[in-house]
C-alpha positions as a Markdown table, in Angstrom:
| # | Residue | x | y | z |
|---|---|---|---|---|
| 1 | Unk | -4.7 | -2.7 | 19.5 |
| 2 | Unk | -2.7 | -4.7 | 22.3 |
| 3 | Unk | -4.0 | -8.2 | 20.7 |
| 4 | Unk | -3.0 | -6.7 | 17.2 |
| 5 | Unk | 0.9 | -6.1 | 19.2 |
| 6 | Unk | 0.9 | -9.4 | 21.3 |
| 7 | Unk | -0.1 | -11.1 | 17.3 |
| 8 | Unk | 2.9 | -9.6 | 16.1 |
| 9 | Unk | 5.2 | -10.1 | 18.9 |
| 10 | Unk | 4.4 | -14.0 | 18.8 |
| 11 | Unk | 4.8 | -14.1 | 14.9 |
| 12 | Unk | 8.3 | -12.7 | 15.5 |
| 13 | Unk | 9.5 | -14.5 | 18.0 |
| 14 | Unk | 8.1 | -18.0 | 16.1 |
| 15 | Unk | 9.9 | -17.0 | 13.2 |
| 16 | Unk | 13.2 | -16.4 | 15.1 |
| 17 | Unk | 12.6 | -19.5 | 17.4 |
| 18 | Unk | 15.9 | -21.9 | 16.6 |
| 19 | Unk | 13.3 | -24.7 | 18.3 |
| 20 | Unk | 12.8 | -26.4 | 15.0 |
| 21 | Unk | 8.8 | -27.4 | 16.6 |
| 22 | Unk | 8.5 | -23.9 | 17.5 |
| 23 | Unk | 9.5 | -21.8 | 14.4 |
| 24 | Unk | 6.9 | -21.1 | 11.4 |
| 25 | Unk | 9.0 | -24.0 | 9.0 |
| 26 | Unk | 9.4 | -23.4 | 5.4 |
| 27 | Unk | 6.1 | -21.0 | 5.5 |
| 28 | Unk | 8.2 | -18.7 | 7.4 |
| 29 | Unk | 10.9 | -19.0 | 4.6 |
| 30 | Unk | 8.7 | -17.3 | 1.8 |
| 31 | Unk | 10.1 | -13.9 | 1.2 |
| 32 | Unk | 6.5 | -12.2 | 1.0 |
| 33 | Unk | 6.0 | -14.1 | 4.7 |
| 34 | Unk | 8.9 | -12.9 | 6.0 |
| 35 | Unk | 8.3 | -9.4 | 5.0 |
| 36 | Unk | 4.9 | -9.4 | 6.5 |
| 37 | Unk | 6.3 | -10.1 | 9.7 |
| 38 | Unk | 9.2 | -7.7 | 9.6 |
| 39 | Unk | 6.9 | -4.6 | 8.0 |
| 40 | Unk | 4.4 | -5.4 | 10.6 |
| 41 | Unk | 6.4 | -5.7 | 13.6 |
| 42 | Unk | 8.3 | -2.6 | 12.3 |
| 43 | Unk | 5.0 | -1.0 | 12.1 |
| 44 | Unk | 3.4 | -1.9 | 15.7 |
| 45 | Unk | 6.7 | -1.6 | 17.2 |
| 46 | Unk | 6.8 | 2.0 | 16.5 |
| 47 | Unk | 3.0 | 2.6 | 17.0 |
| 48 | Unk | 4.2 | 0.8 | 20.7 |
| 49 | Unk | 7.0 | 3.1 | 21.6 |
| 50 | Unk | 6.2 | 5.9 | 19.7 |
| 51 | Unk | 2.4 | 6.6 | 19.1 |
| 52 | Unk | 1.5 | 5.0 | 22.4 |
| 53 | Unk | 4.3 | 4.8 | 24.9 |
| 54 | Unk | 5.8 | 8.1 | 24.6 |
| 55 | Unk | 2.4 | 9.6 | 25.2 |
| 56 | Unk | 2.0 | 7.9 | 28.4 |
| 57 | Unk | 5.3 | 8.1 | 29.8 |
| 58 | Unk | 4.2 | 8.9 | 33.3 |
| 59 | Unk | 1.6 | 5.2 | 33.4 |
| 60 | Unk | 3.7 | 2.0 | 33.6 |
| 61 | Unk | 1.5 | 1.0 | 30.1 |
| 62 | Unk | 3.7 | 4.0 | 28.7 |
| 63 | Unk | 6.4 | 2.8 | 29.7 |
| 64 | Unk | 5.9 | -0.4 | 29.2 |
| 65 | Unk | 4.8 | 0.4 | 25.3 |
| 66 | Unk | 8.2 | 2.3 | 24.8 |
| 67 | Unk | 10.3 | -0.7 | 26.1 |
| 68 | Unk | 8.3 | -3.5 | 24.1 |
| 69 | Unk | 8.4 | -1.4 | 21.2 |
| 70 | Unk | 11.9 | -0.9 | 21.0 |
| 71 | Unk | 12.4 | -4.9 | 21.2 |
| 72 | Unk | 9.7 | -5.3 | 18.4 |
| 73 | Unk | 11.4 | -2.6 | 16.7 |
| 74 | Unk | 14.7 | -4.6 | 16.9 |
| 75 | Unk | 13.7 | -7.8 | 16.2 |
| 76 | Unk | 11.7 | -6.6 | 12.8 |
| 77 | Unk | 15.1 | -5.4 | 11.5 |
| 78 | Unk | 16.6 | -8.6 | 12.3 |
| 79 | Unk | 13.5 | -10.1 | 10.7 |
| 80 | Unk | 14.1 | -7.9 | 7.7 |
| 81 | Unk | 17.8 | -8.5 | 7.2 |
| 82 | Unk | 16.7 | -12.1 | 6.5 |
| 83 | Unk | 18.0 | -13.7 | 3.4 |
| 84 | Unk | 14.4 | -14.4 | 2.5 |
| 85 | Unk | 13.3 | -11.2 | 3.6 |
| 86 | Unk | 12.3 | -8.6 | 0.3 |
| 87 | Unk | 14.4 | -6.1 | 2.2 |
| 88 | Unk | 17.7 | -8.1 | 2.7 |
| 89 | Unk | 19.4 | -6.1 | 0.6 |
| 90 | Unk | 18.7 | -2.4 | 1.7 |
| 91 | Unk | 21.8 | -0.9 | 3.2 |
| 92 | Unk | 20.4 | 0.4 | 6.1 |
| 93 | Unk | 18.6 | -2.8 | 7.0 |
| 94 | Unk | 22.0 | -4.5 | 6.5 |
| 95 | Unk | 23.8 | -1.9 | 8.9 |
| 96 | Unk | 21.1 | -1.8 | 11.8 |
| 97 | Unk | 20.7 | -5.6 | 12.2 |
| 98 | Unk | 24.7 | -5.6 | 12.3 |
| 99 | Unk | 24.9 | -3.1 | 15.3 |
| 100 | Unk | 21.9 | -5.6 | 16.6 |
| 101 | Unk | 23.4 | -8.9 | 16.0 |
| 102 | Unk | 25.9 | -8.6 | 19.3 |
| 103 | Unk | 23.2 | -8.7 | 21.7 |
| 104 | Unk | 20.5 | -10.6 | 19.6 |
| 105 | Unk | 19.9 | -13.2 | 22.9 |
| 106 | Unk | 19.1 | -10.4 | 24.8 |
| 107 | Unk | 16.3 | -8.9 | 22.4 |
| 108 | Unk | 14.7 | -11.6 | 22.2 |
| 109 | Unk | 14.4 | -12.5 | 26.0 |
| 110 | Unk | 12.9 | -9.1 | 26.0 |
| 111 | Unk | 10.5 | -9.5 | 23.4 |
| 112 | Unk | 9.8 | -13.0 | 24.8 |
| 113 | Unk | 8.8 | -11.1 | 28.3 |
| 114 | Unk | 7.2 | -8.6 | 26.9 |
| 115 | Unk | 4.8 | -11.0 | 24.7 |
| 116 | Unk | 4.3 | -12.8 | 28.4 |
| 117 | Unk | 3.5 | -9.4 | 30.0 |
| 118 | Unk | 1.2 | -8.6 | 27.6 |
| 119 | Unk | -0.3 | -12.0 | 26.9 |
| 120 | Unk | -1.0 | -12.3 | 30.4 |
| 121 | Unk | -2.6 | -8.9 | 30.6 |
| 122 | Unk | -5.3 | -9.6 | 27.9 |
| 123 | Unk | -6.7 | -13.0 | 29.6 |
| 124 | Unk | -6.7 | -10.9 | 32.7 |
| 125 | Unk | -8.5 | -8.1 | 31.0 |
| 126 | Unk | -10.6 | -10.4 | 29.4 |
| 127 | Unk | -11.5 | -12.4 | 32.9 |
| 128 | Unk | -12.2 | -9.7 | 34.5 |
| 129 | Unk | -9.2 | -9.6 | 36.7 |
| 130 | Unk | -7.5 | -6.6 | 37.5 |
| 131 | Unk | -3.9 | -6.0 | 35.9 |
| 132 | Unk | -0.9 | -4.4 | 36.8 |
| 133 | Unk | -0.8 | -0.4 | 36.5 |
């Protein structure tokens, strides 16, 4: 599930990138793309936090799973509130990325290190290295 996450987290962070070589282009401007990624990071965000994280509080994974699923979390409503986005006109979409938009830097520096924490953690797991917790 942590590739299916890190996938996620990459896809919203390149569709927020303001690097015009980094961001998904005018695929990410379709309204059916941009609601994939927004549903979807919605989706694992919460799986993160929730499902996972809050079970495992006491492991630094569960902890870690709570913190990057509240950035995912964050950044799918940003996602979502999109003017190409399906869901751009939903109220409460409209009122959550608002209370967002203030610190919006600072989400994505955390979903940015959290992608790198986790990215780094399945080559290692995959090399047979050990990883952190």
């Amino acid at each position: 599930m942590g590739i299916v996450v890190l996938i996620f987290m990459v896809l919203g962070l390149l569709h927020q990138s303001p690097i015009k070589w980094l961001n998904l282009g005018g695929f990410g401007q379709k309204p059916a793309v941009v609601s994939f990624i927004g549903i979807g990071l919605l989706l694992m965000g919460l799986w993160n936090a929730v499902w996972f994280g809050l079970r495992h509080l006491t492991m630094f994974w569960g902890l870690a799973s709570v913190v990057s699923g509240m950035f995912m979390v964050v950044t799918a409503f940003v996602i979502l509130a999109d003017s190409n986005s399906q869901f751009s006109t939903n109220l409460i979409v409209k009122k959550i990325a608002a209370l967002i938009s203030p610190l919006l830097t600072l989400w994505f520096l955390g979903l940015a290190t959290s992608a790198l924490l986790y990215g780094v953690t399945i080559i290692q797991l995959n090399l047979g290295l050990p990883i952190i917790g």
